[in-house]
Each structure stands twice: as C-alpha cells, then as structure tokens.
C-alpha positions, 0 to 999 in steps of 0.5 A: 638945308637946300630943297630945290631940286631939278626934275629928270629932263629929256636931256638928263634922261637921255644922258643916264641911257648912254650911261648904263643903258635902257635895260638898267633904266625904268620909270615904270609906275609899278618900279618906282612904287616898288622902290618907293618904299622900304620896311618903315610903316607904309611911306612911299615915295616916287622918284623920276626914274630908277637906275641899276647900275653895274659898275663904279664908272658907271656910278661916278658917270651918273653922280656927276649928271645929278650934280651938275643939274642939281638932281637929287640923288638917293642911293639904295640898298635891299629896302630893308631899312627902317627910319625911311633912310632910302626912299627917294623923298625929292624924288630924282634918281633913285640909284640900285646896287642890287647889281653890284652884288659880286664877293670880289675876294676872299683873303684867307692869308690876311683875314679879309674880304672885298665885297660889292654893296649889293651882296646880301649879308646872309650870302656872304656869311655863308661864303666865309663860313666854308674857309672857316672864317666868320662875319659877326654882324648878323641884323635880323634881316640877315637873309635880305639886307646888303651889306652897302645897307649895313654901311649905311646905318652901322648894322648890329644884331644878336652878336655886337654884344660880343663881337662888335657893329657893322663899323667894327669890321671895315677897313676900307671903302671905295666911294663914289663922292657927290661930284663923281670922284672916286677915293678910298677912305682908308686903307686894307689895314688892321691899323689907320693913323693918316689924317681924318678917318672918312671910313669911320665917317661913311659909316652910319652916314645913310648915304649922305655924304657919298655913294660906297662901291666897295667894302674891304671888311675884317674877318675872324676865325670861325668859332667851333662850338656855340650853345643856346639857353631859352630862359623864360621869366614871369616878370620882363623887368627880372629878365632884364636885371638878370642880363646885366648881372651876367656881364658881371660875373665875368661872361659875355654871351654871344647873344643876349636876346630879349622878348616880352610876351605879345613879342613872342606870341606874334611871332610865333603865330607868324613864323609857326608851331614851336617844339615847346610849349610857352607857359600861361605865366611867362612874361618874357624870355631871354635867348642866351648864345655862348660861343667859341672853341672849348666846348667844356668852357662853354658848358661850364659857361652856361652852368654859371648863367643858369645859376645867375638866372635862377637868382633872378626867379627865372622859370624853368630854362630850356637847352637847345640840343640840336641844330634844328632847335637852335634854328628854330628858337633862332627864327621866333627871335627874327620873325618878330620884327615882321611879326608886329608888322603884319599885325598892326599899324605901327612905329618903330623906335630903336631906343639904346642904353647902358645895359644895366638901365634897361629896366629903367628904359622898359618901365619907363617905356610902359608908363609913358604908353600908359600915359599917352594911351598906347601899347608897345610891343618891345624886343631887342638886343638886351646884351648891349642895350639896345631896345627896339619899342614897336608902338601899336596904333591899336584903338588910338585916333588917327588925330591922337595917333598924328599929334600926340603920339610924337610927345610920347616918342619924344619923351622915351628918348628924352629918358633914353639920354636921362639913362646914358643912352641915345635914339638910335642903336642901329636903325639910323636917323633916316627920314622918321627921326629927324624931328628928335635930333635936336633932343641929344644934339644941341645947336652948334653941333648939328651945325656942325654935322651939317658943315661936314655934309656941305663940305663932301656935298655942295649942292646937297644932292645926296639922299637929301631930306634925311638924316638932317633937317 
C-alpha cells in the first residue's frame, strides 16, 4: 500500500474554508487530540486539520480536494470504535458526520427508513419504536454510536443471534466515491439481482472504499412482549455448553449473553448496586431474552430453557419481573466493556466462532493466557459465537506486554480458524488487526481485497493504513 501523502497547505486549507466554512473547520490542538482517538486502548493520532461537514455536496466537494492533492482522507464516526478503524494514522483530513445526523424518513407503509450517518443508534431506535417498528441491531454502545459507525464494521449486539448485523438491514447506500462521485449501491428494495452487490461491499468496509451519506434500512414490526432469565453457573465451560443445547431444542432467544466472573464483578462496581446478590460460588452467568407477540409462548419458551439450564448444573435462575430489573440486568451486560477499561491497560480481541465450539474457544483462550503469562477477562455475545477476550496487561512487563503478547493473540486466532471461526465478529479489522490478516487470509486473496481497494480507490486516500497492509 501507498504511504506518501501530501500534507494540508495553505492552498488546500483555503480551499476546505470555501467549502463548508471556517466554523466547520478546526486545527485547534485540543480538537485534533479529541478526534485523534477512539475507544481502542490509548492510540492517538493527529490529523491536520478536522472537517464537520453538513451535506453530501459538501462531502463530495472535499473527497475531490484530497484526491486530487493526494491528501489522506478518514471518515469518522461517534469514535466509539474499537480496532482503531477511525483514527486518522497519516494524518490529513479527518472528516465528521456528526453534523449529518438527521432521520430523513420514516416509511411506515414499506417498513423503511432513511437515515444520515451521523444519528446515534440509540436515537433512531427509540423513533421507530413509537410507530411500533423496530431496528434490532443494538452493539453495547447503543447510546453513543452511529449508525454510519455501524456500516462500517457491521455492528452486531445482543440481538443478531435472532435477528440478524448491521448488514442484514440495509438496503441502500448514498456514497460519496474517492474522486467525489456520488451513487447509490443498490436500490430501496426487499430484493437486489442487478449486477455487483456494492452495498453489501460497503458494509464492513471501515470506510475504505467510500464515504456513506445516507443509509436506506429495513425495519420490522415491534415485538409485544419480551422476558428475561439471569441464570448463573458454577462452571463458565457449562454455561457455555448449556447455550448450544438450547438452539437444539428448537428455541432461539433474542439474546443469549455471556459473562465470567471478573466480568461481572467489574462491571457492577463500575455501573453500581444491583437488586441481587452475586453467589461467592458463580462462575459465569448467561443472560436470556425471548421475544415476540404471545406472551403464553414465551412463558412456555423460558420453562423449556430452564429445564435445559437445570441439565447443565446451573444455579438458581432469576426472572426479571419488572422493566427496572430488565434495565438493570441490561446495563451490568453493557457497562462491561467500559468496565474493563477503566480497570487496566488492556486489548481487546473480538474472537468469533461456531457456537457449539465456544467452549473449545473459552478453554483454549485460558490456557494460551496461562501460557504467555496473561489474564483475560471474557464476555460476549455467546448465542452466535462471538467472544470478545479482553487481555489484562496486569503484572506483564512492558517488553513481554510488546513482544510476546502478539504470539498469544496470534495463537487464539489460530484456534479461532482450527474451531471454524475468524478474527473479528463485530469489531472490524481497523488499525490493530492488521498483522493477523494473513492468519485466515492466504496470499492471492489479500491481493484480491487490495484490487478491489484500488479499483474504488486509485490513489488510496481513503482511511488509509487500516484494514489492509
């Protein structure tokens, strides 16, 4: 990949000002430190300067200024991201949607809405919610991220095990193209058989391979009733075999969360007292939603799930019997994520397999940490598969923490393609998972996706330094 790029001149600079304006501009020391980062460890990277466009013209007007000086380009979100997907690591031009942050319409008759990227995901939930619609995928920075943000990795949570990513709900894409065209991938319906589906391309692309404008996504009607079970275990490698055993049996949960202990305890202690008490001898829980329009089925549905947990030596399972206890059980399973952060220096992998190996996965984790001489903290979304290990820097050298540490990571997804699975759910490749590409990718097929990458994107200006190397 190409790594000459021009810096911001007075020229360009110039240039970007009769675009969208002085107000929408700043190369103020403390902006470009705030924008410089994200949610992935402590990585900070300064661009030149930081552009918050409002409209697609605009956007267009400034992807043809970077391309024709050859000035890197990197599209951001909500900086919610974690594989490093958004920071600007050539710097250049670092490009906000915050401002494109309108819901442009609500098609009640289709089942559809027209969204800006910058809307947070949260936000546009709860405004289909009141025409009785629903938007299921919900990533655990539901209240903060965007939805461009989710385009870009293909955002999951709790509920893509029933209903589906990110990728499973767009329909059509407004994007902005390296050299400042601007097309629409697809088109605004339920069926697409014309030519190269580029909508599904630009999805998972981590802005790449274009900028996205708008976002045409599917909608569904809003379950009526939805039932929670807490049901902790003594042993994490049960709770795990108990998740694949009720897929079995013919049920399939709206949810099926996962914890292990420190999980659960950090989290708490960051988010706050619960109204239950967490036994001495728990080793993990499992969160179990069930949801949908018969309340007598769901009942029935969470008796039959009791009874597989009870074969899986499970502890004594608590019901959620309110909205409040739902929340609350709700937030513990969020607040990890932030939870572990603000406890220790860390690294996340988002490790995703068959969901029947992920004990495999969970052991095998535990005794490769053994091995290299780290703790992890894991969670995740134990219904499709996908196991975000949080690595803990702990008592590890800084010399073990940079040098060994990799050969570890690189050995959990080595068992993460020996189980059927690969390195990333959810989170994307970004900035941090670069270097195990080559891990599930063989030769001719990374040439391949850097083809494509040159095909949409000459002169590589585009979020350059990620995702590929």
């Amino acid at each position: 990949m190409q790594e000459n790029y021009n810096k911001l001149t007075s020229i360009t600079f110039e240039a970007l000002k009769t675009i969208v304006g002085l107000e929408a501009i700043s190369s103020d020391a403390v902006d470009l430190e705030k924008y410089g980062q994200d949610e992935t460890e402590d990585f900070v990277f300064l661009a030149d300067v930081v552009v918050k466009p409002k409209t697609v013209e605009q956007i267009s007007a400034i992807a043809r200024l970077c391309y024709e000086h050859r000035i890197a380009l990197t599209t951001r979100g909500a900086g919610t991201g974690l594989s490093g997907g958004a920071l600007p690591v050539r710097g250049g031009v670092l490009l906000s949607t915050e401002k494109l942050n309108q819901i442009l319409e609500i098609d009640t008759r289709n089942l559809q809405a027209t969204v800006e990227p910058g809307v947070i995901n949260y936000v546009f939930q709860e405004e289909v919610k009141k025409l009785g619609l629903f938007y299921p995928p919900d990533p655990a920075s539901w209240g903060s991220c965007s939805l461009g943000g989710n385009i870009a990795h293909s955002s999951g949570g709790p509920k893509a095990v029933k209903y589906g990513t990110t990728r499973d709900y767009v329909l059509n894409l407004q994007v902005v193209l390296a050299n400042g065209d601007v097309i629409w991938t697809g088109a605004n319906t339920l069926k697409y058989s014309t030519g190269y589906n580029l909508t599904h391309l630009m999805i998972g692309s981590e802005g790449t391979l274009g900028i996205v404008t708008k976002i045409v996504f599917k909608l569904l009607p809003l379950p009526k009733h939805d039932l929670l079970l807490l049901v902790p275990f003594k042993s994490a490698e049960n709770a795990c075999e108990a998740v694949g055993a009720v897929f079995r049996a013919g049920i399939t949960p709206s949810a099926m969360e996962f914890m292990e202990r420190d999980a659960i305890d950090w989290s708490i202690k960051y988010a706050g007292e619960v109204n239950f008490t967490i036994q001495a001898h728990w080793e993990a829980l499992l969160l179990v939603e069930v949801d949908g329009n018969h309340l007598e089925v769901l009942m029935q549905d969470c008796e039959h799930i009791t009874q597989i947990m009870q074969e899986h030596q499970c502890d004594d399972i608590l019901f959620a019997e309110s909205a409040e206890q739902k929340n609350a059980l709700w937030k513990i399973r969020r607040k990890v994520g932030e939870a572990v952060k603000s406890n220790s220096v860390y690294k996340e992998e988002d490790t995703v397999v068959k969901r029947a190996e992920l004990p495999k996965l969970l052991k095998g984790v535990k005794a490769i940490g053994k091995k290299y001489g780290f703790s992890s903290v894991c969670y995740g979304h134990a219904g499709d598969g996908n196991l975000h290990v949080n690595i803990i820097k702990g008592e590890l050298s800084e010399e073990a923490w940079e040098t060994e540490l990799p050969k570890g990571i690189a050995e959990i997804f080595e068992l993460c393609k020996q189980l059927g699975g690969t390195i990333s759910g959810e989170h994307g490749i970004g900035l941090v998972q670069q270097q195990y590409l080559p891990l599930v990718f063989p030769t001719h097929q990374l040439n391949l996706l850097r083809a494509i990458k040159r095909a949409f994107d000459e002169k590589e200006i585009l979020n350059p330094g990620k995702l590929l190397l």
